[in-house]
Backbone as CSV, one residue per row, in Angstrom:
resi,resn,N_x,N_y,N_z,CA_x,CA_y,CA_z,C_x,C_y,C_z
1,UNK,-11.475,-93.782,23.987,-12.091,-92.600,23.386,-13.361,-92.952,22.627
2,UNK,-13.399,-94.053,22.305,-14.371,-94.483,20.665,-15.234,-95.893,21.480
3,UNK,-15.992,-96.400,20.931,-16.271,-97.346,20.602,-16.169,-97.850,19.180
4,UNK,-15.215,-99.269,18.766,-15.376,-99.195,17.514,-16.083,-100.458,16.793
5,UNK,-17.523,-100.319,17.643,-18.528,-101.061,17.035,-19.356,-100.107,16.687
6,UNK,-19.181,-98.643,16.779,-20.242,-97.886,16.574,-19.594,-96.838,15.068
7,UNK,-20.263,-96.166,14.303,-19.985,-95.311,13.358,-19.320,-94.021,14.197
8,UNK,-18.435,-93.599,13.837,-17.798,-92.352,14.559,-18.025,-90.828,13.372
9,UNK,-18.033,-89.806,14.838,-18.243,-88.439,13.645,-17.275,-87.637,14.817
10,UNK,-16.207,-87.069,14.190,-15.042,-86.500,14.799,-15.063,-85.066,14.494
11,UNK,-15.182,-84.234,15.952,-14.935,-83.026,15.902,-13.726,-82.400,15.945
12,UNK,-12.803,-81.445,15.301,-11.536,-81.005,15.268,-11.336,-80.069,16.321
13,UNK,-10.718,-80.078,16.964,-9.956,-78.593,18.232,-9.235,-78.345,17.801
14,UNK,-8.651,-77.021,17.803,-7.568,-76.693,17.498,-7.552,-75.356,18.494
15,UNK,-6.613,-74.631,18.585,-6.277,-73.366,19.643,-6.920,-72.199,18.340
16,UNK,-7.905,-71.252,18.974,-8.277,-70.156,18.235,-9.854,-70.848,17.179
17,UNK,-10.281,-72.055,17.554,-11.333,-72.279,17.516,-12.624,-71.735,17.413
18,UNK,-13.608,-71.392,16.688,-14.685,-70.817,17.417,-15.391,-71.631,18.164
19,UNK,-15.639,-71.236,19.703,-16.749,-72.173,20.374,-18.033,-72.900,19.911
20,UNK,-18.865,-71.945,19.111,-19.996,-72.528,18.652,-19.999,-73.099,17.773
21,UNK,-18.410,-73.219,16.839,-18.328,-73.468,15.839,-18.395,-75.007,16.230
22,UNK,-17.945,-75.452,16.851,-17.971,-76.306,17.883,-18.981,-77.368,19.011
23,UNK,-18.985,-76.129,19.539,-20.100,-77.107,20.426,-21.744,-76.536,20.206
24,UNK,-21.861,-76.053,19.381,-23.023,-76.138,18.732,-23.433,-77.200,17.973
25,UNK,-22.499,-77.978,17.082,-22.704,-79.674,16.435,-22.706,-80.392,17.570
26,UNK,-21.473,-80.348,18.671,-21.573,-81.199,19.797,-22.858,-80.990,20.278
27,UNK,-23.313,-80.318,20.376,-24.889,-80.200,21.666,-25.842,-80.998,20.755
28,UNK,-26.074,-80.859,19.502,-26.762,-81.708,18.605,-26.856,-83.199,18.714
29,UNK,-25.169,-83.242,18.062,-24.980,-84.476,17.718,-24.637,-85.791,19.096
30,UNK,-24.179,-85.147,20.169,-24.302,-85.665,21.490,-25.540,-85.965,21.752
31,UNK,-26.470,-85.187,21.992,-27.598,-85.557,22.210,-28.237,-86.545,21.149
32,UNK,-28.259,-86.756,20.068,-28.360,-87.753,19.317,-27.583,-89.047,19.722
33,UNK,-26.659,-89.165,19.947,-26.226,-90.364,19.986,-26.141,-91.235,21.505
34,UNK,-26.145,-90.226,22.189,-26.731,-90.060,23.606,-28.106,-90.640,23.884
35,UNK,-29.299,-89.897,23.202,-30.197,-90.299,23.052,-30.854,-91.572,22.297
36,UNK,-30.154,-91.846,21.534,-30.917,-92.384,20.426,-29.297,-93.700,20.034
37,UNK,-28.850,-94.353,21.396,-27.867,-94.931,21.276,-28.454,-95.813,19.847
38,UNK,-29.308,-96.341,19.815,-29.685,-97.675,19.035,-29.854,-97.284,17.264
39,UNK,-29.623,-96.319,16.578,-28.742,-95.278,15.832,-27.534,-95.883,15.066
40,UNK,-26.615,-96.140,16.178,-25.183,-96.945,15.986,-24.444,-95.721,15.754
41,UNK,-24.165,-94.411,16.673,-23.502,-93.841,16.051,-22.731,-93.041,17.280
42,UNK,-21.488,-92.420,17.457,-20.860,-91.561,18.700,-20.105,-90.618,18.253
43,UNK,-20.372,-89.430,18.521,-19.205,-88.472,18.409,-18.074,-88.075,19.485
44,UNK,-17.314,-87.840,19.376,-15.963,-87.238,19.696,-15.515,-85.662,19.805
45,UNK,-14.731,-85.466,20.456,-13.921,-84.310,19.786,-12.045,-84.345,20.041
46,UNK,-11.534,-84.258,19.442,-10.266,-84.681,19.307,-9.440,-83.169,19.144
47,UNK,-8.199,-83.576,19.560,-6.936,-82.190,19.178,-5.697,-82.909,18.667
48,UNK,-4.691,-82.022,18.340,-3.323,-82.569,17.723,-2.813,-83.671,18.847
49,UNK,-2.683,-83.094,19.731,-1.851,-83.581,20.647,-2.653,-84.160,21.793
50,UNK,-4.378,-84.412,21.746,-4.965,-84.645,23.139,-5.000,-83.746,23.912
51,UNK,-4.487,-82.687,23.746,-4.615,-81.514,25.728,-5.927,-80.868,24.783
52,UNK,-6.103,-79.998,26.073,-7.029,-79.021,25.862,-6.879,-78.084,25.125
53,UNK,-7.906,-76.990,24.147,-7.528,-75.700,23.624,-7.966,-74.604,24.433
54,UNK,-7.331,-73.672,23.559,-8.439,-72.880,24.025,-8.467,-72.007,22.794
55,UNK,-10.116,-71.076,22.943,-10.865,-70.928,22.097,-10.752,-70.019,21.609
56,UNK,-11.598,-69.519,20.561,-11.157,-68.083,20.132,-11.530,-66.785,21.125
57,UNK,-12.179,-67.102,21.808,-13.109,-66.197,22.940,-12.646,-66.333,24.510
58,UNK,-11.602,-67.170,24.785,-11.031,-67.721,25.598,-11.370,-69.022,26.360
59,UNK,-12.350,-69.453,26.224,-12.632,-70.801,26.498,-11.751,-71.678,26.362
60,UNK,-11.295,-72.355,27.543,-10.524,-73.755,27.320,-11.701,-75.160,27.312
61,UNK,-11.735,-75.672,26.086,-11.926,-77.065,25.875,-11.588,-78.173,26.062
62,UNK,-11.239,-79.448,26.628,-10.878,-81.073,26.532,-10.991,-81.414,25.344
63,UNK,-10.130,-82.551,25.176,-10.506,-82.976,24.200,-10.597,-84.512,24.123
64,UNK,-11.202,-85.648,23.741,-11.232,-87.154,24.048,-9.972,-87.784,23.786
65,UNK,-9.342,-86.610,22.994,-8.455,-88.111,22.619,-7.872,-86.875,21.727
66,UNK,-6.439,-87.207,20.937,-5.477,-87.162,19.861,-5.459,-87.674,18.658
67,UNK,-5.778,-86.720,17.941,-5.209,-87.068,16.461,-5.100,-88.628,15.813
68,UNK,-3.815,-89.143,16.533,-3.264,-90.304,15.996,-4.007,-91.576,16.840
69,UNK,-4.548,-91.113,17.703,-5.218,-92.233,18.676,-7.037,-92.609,18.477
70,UNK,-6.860,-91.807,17.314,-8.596,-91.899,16.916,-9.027,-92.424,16.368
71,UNK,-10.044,-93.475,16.209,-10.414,-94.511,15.284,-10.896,-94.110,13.874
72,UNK,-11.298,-94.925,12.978,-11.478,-94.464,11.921,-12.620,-93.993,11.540
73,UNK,-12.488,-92.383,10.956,-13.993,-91.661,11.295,-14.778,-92.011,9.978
74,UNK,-16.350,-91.969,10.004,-17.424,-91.773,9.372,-17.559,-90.452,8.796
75,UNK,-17.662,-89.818,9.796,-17.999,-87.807,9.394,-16.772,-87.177,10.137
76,UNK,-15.978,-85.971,9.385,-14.649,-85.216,10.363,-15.674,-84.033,9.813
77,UNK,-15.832,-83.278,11.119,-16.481,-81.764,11.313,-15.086,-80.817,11.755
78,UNK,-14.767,-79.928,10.744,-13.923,-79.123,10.404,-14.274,-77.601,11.167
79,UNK,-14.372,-76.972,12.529,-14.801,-76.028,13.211,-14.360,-74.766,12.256
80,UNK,-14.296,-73.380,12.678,-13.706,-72.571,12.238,-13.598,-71.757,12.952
81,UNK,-13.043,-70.184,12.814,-12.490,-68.762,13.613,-11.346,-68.908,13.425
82,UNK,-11.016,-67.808,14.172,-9.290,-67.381,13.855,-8.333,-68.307,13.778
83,UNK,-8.358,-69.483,14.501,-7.185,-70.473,14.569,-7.322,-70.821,13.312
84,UNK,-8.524,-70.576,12.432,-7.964,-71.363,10.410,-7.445,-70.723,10.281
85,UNK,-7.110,-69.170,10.265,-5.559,-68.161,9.612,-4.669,-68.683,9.142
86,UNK,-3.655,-69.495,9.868,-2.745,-69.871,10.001,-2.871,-71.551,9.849
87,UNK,-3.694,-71.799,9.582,-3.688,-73.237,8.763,-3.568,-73.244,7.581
88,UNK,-4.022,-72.177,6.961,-4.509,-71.877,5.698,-2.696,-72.180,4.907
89,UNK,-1.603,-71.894,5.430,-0.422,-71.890,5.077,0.362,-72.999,5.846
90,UNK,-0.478,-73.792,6.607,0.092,-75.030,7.272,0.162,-76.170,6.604
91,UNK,1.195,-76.505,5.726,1.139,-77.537,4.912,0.953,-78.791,5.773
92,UNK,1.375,-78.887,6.531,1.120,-80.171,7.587,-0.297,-80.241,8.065
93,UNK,-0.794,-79.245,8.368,-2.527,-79.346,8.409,-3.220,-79.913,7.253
94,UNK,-2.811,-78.983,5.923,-3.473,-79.036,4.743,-3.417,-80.634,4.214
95,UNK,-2.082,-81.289,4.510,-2.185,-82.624,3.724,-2.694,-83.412,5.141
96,UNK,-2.923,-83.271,6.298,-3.521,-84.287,6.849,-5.141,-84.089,6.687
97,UNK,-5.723,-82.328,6.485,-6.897,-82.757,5.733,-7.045,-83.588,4.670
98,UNK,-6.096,-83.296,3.823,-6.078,-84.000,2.298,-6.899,-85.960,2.287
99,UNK,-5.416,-86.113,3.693,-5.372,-87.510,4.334,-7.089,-87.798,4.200
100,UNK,-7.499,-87.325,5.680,-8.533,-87.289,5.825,-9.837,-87.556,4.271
101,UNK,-9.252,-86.738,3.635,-10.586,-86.849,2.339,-10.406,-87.868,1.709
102,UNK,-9.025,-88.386,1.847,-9.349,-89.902,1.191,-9.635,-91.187,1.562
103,UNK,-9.788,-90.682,3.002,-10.464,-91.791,4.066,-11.713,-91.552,4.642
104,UNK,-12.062,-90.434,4.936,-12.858,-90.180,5.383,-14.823,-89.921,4.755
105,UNK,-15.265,-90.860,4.683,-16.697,-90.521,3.756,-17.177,-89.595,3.301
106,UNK,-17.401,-88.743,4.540,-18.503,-87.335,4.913,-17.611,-86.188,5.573
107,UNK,-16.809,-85.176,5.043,-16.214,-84.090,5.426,-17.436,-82.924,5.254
108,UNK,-17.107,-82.396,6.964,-18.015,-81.373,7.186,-17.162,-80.256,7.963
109,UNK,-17.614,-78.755,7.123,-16.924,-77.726,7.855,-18.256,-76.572,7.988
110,UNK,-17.484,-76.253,9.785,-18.230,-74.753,10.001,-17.841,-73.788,9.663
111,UNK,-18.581,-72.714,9.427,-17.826,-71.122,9.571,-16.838,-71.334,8.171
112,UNK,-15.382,-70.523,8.774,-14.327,-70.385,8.384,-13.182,-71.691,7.982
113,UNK,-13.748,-73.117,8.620,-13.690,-74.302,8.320,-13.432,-74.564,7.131
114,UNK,-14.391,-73.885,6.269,-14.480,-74.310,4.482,-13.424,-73.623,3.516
115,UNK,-12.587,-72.570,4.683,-11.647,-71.827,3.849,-10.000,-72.980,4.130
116,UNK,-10.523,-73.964,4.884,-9.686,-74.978,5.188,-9.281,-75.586,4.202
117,UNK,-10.379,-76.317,3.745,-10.716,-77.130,2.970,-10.772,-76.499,1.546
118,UNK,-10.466,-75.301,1.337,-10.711,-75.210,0.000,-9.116,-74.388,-0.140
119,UNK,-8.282,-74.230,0.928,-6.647,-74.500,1.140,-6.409,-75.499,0.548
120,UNK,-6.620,-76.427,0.733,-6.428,-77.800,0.426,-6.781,-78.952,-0.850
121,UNK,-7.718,-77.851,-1.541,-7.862,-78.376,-2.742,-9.496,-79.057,-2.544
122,UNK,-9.638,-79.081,-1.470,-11.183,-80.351,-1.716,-12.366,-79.382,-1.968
123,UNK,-12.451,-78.340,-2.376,-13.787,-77.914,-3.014,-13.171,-77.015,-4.596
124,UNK,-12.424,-77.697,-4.870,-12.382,-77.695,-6.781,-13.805,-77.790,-7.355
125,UNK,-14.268,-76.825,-7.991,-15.026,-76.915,-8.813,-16.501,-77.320,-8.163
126,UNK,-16.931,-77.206,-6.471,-17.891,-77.555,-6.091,-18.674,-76.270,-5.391
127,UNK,-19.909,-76.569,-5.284,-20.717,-75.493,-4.414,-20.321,-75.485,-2.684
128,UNK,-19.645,-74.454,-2.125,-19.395,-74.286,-0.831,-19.924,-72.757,-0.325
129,UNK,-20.237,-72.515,1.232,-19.980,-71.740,1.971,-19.413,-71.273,3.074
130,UNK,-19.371,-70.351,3.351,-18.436,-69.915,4.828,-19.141,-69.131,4.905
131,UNK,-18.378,-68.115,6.687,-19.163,-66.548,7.170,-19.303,-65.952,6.171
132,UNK,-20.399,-65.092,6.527,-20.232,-64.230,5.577,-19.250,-63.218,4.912
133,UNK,-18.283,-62.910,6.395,-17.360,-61.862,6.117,-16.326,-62.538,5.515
134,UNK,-16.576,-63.997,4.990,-14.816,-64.774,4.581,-15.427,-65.136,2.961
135,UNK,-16.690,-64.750,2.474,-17.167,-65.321,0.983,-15.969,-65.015,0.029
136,UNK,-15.621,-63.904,-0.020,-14.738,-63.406,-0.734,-13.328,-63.928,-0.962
137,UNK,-12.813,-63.977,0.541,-11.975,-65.158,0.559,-12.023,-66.216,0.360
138,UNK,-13.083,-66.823,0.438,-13.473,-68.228,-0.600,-12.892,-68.601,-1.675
139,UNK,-13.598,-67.239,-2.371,-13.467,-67.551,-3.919,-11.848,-66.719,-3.621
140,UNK,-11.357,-66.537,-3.519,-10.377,-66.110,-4.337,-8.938,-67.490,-3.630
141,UNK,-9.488,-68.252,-2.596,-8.684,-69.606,-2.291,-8.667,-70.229,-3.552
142,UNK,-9.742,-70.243,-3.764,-10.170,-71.332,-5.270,-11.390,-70.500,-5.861
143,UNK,-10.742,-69.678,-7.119,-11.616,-69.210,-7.989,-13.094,-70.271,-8.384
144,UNK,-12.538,-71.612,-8.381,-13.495,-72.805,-9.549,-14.853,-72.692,-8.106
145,UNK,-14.416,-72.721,-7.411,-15.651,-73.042,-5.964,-16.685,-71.801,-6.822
146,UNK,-18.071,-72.690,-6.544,-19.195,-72.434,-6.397,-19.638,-71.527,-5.702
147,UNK,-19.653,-70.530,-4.907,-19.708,-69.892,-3.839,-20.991,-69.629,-3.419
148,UNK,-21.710,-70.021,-2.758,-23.308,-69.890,-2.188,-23.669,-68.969,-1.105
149,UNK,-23.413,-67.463,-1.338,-23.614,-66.678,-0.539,-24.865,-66.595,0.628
150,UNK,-26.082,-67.505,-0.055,-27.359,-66.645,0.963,-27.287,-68.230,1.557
151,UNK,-26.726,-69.243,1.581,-27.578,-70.984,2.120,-26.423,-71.104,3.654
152,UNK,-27.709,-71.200,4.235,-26.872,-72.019,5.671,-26.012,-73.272,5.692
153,UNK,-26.396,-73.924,5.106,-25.217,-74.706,4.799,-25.413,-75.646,3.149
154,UNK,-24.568,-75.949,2.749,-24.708,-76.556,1.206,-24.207,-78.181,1.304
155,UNK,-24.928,-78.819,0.920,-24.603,-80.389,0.873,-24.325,-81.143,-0.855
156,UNK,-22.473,-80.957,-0.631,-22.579,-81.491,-2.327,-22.507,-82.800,-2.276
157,UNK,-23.013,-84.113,-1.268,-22.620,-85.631,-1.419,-21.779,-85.708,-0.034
158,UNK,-20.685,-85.477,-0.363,-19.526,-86.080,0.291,-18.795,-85.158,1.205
159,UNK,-19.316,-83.926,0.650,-18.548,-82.770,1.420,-19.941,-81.944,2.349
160,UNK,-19.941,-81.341,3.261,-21.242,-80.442,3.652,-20.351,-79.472,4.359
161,UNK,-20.782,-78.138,4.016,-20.186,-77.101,4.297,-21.050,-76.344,4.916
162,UNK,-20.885,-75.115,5.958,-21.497,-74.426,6.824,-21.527,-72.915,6.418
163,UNK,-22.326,-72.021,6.798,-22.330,-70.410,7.228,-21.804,-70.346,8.100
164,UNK,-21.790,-69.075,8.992,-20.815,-68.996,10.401,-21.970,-69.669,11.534
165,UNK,-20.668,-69.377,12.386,-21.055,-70.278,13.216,-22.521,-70.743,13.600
166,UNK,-23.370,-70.209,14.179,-24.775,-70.646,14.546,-25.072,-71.977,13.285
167,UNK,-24.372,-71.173,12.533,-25.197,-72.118,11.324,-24.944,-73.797,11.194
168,UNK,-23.795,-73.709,11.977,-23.310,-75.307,12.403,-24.333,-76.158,13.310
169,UNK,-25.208,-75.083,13.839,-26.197,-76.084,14.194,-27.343,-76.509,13.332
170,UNK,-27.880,-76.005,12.325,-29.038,-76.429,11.289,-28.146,-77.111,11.080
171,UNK,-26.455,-76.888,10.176,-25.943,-78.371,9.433,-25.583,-79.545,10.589
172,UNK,-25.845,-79.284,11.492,-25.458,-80.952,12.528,-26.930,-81.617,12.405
173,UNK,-28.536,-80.718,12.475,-29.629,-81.374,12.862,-29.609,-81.992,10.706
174,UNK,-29.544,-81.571,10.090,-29.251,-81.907,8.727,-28.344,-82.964,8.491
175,UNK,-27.802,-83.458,9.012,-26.680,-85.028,9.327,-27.505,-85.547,9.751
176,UNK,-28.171,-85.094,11.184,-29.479,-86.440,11.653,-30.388,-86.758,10.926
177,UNK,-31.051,-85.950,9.542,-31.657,-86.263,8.917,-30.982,-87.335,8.134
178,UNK,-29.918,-86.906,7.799,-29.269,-87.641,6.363,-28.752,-88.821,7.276
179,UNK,-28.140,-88.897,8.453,-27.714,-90.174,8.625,-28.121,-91.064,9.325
180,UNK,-29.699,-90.799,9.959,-30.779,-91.984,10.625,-31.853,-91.366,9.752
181,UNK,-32.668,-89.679,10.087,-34.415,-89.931,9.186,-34.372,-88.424,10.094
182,UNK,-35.399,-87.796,8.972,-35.758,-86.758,9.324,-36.671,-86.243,10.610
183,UNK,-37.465,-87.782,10.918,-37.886,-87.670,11.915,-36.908,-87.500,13.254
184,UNK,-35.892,-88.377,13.254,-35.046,-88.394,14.130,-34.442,-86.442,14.465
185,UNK,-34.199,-86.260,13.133,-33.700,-85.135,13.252,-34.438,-84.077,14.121
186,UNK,-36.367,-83.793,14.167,-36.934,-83.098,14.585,-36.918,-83.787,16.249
187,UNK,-36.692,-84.838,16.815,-36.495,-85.424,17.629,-35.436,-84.761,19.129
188,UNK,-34.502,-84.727,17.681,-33.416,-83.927,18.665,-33.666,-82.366,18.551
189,UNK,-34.113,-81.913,17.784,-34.369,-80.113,17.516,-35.415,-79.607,18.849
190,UNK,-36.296,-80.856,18.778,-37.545,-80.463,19.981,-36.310,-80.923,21.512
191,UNK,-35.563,-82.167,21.303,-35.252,-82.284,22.709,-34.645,-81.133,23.452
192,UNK,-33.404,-80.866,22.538,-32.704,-79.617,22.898,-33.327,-78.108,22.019
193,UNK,-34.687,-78.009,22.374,-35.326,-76.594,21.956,-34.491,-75.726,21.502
194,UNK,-34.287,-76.259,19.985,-33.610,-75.593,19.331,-35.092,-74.909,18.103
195,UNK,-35.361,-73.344,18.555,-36.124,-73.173,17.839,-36.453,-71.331,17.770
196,UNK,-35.028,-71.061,17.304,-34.551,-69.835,17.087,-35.731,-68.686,16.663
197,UNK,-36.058,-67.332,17.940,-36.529,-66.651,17.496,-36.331,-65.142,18.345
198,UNK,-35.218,-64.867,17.263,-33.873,-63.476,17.615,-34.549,-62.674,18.333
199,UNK,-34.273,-61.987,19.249,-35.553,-60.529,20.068,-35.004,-59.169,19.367
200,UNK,-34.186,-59.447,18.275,-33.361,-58.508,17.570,-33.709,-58.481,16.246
């Protein structure tokens, strides 16, 4: 699944996923590491069990690999949509995020992702966001959270949190800044013409 001479950044599947929540960092961050092997860096995307999901929209996904078979990550990107519902009360989810935060460097969530993570205790008292339609639910997971209604995504250090989905792609080209150079980052924005302008 891995190479483990290289830095790893692990994407989560789960069933009820949002797609873009998803493979909007993958299209980024693939192409980065793809591109720009000499970097030192590979992403993944992983599920509980290794099979495929499927999505919130119906898309079935692959996944590289399982949970327990995954090397030890650098960055875990936390997707979001309907399948967080029901995490949100999954104590077995919640403490293997937990796991995760005390191993893991750089925790990153999309979307509805951050209502994961703040299940779980890891945005006590810090600046986070989610969709727009879940702010509310934010704060009332964890009153102490910061709540940053208007920012595409918020970077407190250790944690980086997302808007909905689309917005997972500014925070993936925002990792290429932070974890090779900003140049790199515009590198990949021009490769994969990422250069949003709505006809709406």
């Amino acid at each position: 699944m891995a190479d483990a001479d290289l830095r790893s950044i692990g994407i989560l599947l789960f069933p009820g996923v949002e797609e873009l929540d998803a493979v909007g960092p993958w299209e980024v961050l693939s192409y980065w590491t793809r591109t720009f092997a000499g970097d030192g860096w590979q992403v993944f995307c992983f599920s509980a069990d290794g099979e495929p999901v499927t999505c919130a929209k119906g898309l079935t996904v692959a996944a590289h690999g399982a949970t327990a078979r995954m090397p030890d990550l650098d960055v875990l990107l936390h997707p979001g949509g309907q399948g967080t519902r029901p995490q949100l009360a999954d104590e077995a989810h919640l403490e293997w995020v937990r796991a995760q935060r005390r191993s893991v460097p750089l925790m990153t969530s999309v979307c509805t992702g951050s209502l994961v993570f703040a299940a779980a205790g890891l945005l006590a008292g810090r600046p986070a966001t989610t969709h727009w339609a879940s702010l509310d639910l934010l704060a009332e997971l964890d009153p102490t959270i910061d709540v940053r209604a208007g920012e595409r995504f918020v970077d407190d250090g250790d944690v980086v949190t997302s808007a909905g989905i689309s917005a997972g792609i500014d925070m993936a080209l925002h990792l290429v800044a932070r974890l090779a150079s900003p140049e790199r980052a515009r590198e990949v924005r021009r490769g994969i013409q990422y250069d949003p302008r709505p006809p709406v």
